[in-house]
ROFIMAR-898364 format. One record per residue: y, z, x of N, C-alpha, C in turn. Coordinates in steps of 0.05 Angstrom, whole numbers, plus 5000, padded with zeros to 4 digits. Atoms other than C-alpha are relative to their C-alpha. Example, Ala and Ser with C-alpha at 12.3 -4.5 7.8 and 13.67 -1.06 7.14 Angstrom:
<recs>
497650005018491051565246502450005018 497649994984497951435273502250144985 
</recs>
This chain:
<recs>
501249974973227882582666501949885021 498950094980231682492727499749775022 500650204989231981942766497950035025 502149904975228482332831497450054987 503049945014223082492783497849824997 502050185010221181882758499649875023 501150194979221481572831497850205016 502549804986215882152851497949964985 501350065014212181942790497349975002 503050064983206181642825499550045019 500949834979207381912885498150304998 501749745011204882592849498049994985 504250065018198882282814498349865028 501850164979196082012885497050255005 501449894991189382202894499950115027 499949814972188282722960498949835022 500450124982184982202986501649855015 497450165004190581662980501150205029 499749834984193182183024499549955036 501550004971189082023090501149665006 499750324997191481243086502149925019 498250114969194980953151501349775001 499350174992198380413165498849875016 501150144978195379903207502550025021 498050074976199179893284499949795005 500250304991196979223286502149874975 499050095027199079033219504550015002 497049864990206579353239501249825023 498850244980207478953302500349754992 500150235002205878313278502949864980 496750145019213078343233501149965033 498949964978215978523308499949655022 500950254980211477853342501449834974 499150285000215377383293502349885007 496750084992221877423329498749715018 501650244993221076673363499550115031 500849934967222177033434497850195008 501249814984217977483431495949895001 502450044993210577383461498150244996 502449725016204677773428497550015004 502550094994199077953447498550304987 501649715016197078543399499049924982 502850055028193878143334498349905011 502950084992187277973339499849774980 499850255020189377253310498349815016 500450194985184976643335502249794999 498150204984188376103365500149754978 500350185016191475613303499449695006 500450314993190075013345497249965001 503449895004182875203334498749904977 501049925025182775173266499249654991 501750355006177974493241501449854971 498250085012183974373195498449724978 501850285013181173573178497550124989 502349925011174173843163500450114975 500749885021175474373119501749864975 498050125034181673913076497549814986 501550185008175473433071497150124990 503149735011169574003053502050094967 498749955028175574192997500049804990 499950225018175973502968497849974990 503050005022168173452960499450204987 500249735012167574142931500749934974 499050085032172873942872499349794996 501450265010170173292869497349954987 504249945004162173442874499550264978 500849795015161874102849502750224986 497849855015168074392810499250194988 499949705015165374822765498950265022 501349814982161375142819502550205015 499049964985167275272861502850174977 498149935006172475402810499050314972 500849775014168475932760499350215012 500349764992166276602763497449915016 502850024983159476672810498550195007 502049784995154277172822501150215020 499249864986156277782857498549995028 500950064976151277672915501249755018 498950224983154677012942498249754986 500750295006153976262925496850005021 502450044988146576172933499049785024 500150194963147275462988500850105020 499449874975150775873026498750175007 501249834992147176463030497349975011 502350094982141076033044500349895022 499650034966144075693102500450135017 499749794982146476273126497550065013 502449934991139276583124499149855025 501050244991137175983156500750095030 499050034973141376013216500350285009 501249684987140076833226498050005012 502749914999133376673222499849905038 500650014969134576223288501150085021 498849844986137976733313498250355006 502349734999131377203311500650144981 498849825029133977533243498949894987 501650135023128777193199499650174974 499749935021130577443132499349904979 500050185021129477343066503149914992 497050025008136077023037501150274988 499049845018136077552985501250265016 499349844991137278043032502749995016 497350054985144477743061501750004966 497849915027150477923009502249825024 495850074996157577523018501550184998 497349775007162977943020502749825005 496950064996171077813025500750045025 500049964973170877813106498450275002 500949704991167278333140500250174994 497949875000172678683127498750244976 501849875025169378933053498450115006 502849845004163879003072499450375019 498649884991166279543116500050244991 499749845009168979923064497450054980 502049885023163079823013497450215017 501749824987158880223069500350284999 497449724991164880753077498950124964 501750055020162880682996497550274985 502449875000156080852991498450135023 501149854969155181213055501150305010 497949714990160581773064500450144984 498149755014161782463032501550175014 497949844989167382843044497950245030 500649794974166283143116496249965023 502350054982160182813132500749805034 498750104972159582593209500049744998 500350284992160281863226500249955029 500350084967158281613302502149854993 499850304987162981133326501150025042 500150084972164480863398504750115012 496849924985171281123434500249925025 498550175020174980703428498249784985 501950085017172780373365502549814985 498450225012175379783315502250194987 498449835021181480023279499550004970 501050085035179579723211497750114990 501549835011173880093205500050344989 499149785015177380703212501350004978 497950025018182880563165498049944977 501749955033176480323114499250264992 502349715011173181013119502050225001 498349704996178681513126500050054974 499149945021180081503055497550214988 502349865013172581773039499050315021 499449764993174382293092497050065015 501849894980168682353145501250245017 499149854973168382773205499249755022 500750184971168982193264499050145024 501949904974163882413318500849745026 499950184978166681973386497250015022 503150014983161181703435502149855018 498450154983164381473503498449815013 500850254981163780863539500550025027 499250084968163380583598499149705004 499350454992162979773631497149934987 502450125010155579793597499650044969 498749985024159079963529497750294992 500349735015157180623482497650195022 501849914996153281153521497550114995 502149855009146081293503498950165008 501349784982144881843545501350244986 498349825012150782223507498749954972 500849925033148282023439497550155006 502149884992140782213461499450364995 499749714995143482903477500850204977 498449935028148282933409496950094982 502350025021141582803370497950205007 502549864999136983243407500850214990 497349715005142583863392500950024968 500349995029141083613315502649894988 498250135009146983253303499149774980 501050235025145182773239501449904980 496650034998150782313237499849724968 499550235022150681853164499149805009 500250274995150681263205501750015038 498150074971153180993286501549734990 498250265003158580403283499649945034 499750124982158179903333501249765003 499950294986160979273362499049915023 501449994975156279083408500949855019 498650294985158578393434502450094997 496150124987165678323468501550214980 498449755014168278993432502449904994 497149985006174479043395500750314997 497250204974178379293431499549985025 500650094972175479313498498949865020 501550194992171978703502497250115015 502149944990165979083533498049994979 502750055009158678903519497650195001 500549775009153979393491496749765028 501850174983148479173554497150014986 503550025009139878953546499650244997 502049665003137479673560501350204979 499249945018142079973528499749954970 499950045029141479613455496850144997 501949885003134279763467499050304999 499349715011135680523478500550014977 498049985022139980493424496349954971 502250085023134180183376497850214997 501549754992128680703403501750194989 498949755013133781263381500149984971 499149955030134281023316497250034988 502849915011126881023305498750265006 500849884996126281653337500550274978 498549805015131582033299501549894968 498550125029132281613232502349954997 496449995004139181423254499849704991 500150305010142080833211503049905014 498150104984146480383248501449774991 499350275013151279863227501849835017 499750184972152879273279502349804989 497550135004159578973271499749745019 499050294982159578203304499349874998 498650215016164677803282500349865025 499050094980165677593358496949835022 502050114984157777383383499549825001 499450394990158376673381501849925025 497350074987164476663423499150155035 500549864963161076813501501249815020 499050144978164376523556499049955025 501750004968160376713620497150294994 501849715002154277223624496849884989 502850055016147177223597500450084965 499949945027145977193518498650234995 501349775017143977843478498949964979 501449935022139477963429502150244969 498149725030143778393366497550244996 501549775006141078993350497949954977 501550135023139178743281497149875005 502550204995134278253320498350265013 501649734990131478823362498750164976 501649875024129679213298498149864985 502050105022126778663265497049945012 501750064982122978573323497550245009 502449675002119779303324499149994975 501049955023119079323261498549804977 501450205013117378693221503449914985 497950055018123978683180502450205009 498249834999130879143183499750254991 501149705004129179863182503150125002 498849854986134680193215503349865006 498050114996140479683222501049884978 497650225025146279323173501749795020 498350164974149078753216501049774981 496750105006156478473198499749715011 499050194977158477783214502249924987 497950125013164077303190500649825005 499150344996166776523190502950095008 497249954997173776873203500949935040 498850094973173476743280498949685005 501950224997168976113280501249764983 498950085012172775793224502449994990 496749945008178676043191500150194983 500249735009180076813180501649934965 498950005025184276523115497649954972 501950055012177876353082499150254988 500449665010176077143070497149954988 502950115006169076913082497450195012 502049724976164277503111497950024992 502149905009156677693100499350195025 502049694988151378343112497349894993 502550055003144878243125498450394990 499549665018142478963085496650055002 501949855003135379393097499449794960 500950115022131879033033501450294972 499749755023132979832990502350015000 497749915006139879843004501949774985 498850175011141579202970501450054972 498950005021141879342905502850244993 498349775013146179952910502949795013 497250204976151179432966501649874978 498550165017152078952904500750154977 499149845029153379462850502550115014 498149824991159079792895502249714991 498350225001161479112903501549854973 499250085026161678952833502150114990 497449945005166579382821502250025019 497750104979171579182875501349704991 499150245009171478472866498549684980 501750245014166378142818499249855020 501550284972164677632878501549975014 498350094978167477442941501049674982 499050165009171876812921498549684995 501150204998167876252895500149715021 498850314973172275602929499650055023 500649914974172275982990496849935019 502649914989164276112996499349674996 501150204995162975342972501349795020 498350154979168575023024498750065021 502149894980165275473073497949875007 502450074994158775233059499649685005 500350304999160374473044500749965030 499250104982164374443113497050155036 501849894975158274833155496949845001 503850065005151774543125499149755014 500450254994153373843162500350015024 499549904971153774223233502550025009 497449984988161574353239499850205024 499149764980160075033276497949915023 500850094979155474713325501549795014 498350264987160174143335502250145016 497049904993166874603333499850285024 499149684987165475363366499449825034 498950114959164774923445502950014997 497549954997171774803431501050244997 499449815005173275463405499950235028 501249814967169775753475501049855013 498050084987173575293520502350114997 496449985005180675433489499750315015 499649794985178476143506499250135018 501149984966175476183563501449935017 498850094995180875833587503150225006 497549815005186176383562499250195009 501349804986181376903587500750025032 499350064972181376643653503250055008 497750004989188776533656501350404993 499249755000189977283635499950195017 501049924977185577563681501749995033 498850174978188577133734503350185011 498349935006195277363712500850305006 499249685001194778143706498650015033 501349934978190878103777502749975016 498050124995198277743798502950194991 497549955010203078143764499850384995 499949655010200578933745500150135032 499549794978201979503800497650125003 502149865000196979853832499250244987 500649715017193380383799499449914960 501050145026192079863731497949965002 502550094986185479743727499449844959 500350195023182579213661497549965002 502550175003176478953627499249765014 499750355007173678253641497349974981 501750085021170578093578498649745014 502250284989164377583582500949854972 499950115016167077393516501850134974 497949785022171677583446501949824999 496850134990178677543448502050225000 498849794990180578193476499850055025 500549844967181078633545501750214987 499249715001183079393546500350005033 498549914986188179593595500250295006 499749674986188180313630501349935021 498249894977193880603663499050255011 500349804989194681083710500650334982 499749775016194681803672502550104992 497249885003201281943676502049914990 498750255011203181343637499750114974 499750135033203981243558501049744989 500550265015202680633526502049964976 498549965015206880843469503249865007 496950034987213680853512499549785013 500550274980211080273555500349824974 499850265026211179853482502949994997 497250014998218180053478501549795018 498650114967220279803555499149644986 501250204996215779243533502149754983 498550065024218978993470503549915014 497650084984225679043508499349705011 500850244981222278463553498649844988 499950225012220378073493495849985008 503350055002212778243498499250214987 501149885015208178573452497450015008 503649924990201078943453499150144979 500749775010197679523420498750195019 500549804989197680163444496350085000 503549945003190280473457499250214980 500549815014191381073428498850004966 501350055031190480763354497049894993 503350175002182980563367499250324995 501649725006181481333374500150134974 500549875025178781703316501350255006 498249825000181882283340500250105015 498349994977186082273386499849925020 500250104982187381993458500249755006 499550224988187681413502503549975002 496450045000194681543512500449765025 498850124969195081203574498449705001 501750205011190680503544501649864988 500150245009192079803518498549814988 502150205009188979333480501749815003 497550234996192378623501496849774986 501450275009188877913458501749785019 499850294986188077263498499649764978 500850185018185676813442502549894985 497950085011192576733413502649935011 497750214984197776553460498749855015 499750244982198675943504499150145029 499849944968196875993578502550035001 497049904993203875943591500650194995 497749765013206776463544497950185009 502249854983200176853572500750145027 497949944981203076793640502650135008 498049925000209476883621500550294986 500449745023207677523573499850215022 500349784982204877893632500450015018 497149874979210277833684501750064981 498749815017213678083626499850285002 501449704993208978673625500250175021 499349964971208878713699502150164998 498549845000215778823697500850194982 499749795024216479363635498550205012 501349764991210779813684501650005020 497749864979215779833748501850064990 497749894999220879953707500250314991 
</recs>
């Protein structure tokens, strides 16, 4: 066999699906953001001076000390049972009053994601989501090969007047994806009336909805929301109609690969059997560090700081692009996250503007990679949560100058 042969080997056994699998654009830049000059503001990294470092080396020492075997053996595929009761706990005073049994751990959000994509999608079935939408969601579900149905926004996030219309015209879409709170990527907030539309449609038209937010702790200015999740449980008695995502990855430390779903009671069992064969359990040490370093109030002590540092970088961004972009830019202002979405003027591309940009030692992500298919050529997604004010400042008279030029 020839040497070209055997290096096609597995390229020619890839399933068709395999096939549909992308590269992250975020994932791609972030080799680009470790030159030391260059200033980035395209991962969606929180800010490492954030991270409760002391706590959690001292939540790891009692773990192997107190409970070793717990932490270091295999563990139930649903999640370390202290944790998943505290969790409950603190949903419940978040109007999500669950039974525990009904919240699953996963390996960040991120999993859980795909175990939806999973048990949710056949080839060509539709999937709602919001345009522009998370990228990681697409990249979980492409492989199981939907048809992406876009729903557009606007400053009061996903339109329900457009879905309304989709649904009356018999559209009957698997499931809607949402980020309600402080979107990724356009920091926009899915508003009161709206979630409540939104909830009403789903009991009208049996639509099941699954509520991504990893980012609703993290508000900076505005009035608090209710999650959709709570809204449902609130019509109904329990979760009918919603799956709602969260994660310790912004609140704590994304290295942790610490995520739970709070799951309709019927769809549980099929959630943890998908899971089982992925990864036997989200990572034991992880879920009891997690739990040892939260159960004694770290995230009531720590997320004020976490909302200062970025409220702080928010502000100065804002401040910044109001100071430095040409007329005809126009921007989010998130109430909270650790994003904003940038629109140029039409006649722009974001693409070539990354180029100019890069030259000038600053980085982003284009918009176009949020769309399921296709568009936003002329869009941005820029993160505040991870640079310095300064390099903040200094990032976008960078920018500034890369659009006159």
């Amino acid at each position: 066999m020839t040497t070209e042969a055997l290096d096609s080997l597995w390229l020619d056994s890839l399933a068709s699906a395999a096939h549909t699998l992308r590269s992250s654009a975020i994932r791609d830049l972030l080799k680009l953001t470790e030159q030391p000059h260059m200033i980035s503001f395209a991962g969606g990294l929180p800010a490492p001076q954030c991270f409760p470092i002391e706590e959690l080396a001292l939540a790891s020492e009692r773990v192997l000390v107190e409970r070793p075997l717990a932490a270091l053996q295999y563990g139930p595929t649903e999640g370390y049972a202290p944790l998943r009761e505290w969790l409950a706990a603190r949903m419940a005073s978040q109007a999500m009053p669950l039974p525990f049994e009904q919240l699953i751990l996963t390996s960040g959000s991120q999993q859980a994601l795909d175990l939806l994509g999973k048990l949710l999608i056949d080839d060509g079935a539709p999937v709602l989501v919001e345009e522009p939408t998370y990228l990681g969601a697409l990249q979980a579900w492409r492989p199981y090969r939907p048809r992406f149905v876009g729903l557009p926004m606007d400053e009061q996030g996903l339109r329900t007047d457009v879905l309304a219309q989709m649904l009356d015209e018999g559209l009957r879409p698997r499931f809607l994806y949402s980020v309600s709170s402080f979107q990724n990527p356009t920091g926009v907030t899915l508003s009161r009336q709206r979630r409540e539309e939104l909830i009403a449609l789903a009991a009208r038209y049996r639509l099941p909805i699954v509520e991504d937010d990893p980012y609703g702790e993290l508000r900076y200015s505005g009035e608090g929301l209710p999650t959709l999740a709570a809204l449902d449980i609130a019509a109904h008695g329990t979760l009918r109609h919603v799956v709602y995502l969260s994660t310790f990855s912004k609140t704590l430390a994304p290295g942790l690969r610490v995520g739970w779903a709070l799951l309709p009671a019927t769809l549980v069992p099929r959630f943890v059997q998908a899971k089982q064969g992925i990864d036997l359990h989200t990572s034991s040490l992880s879920q009891a560090v997690a739990y040892e370093a939260s159960r004694d109030g770290l995230l009531d002590r720590h997320t004020p700081i976490i909302i200062a540092t970025y409220r702080e970088r928010r502000d100065v961004m804002l401040a910044s692009l109001a100071a430095a972009m040409p007329e005809g830019v126009r921007w989010t202002r998130p109430e909270g996250g650790m994003f904003l979405w940038l629109s140029l003027p039409d006649a722009y591309d974001s693409v070539v503007l990354l180029e100019q940009a890069i030259e000038q030692q600053v980085a982003f992500v284009p918009g176009s990679s949020f769309f399921a298919n296709g568009g936003g050529a002329n869009t941005a997604r820029l993160n505040f949560s991870y640079p310095s004010p300064e390099r903040i400042r200094e990032g976008i008279g960078r920018l500034g100058a890369a659009l006159q030029r």
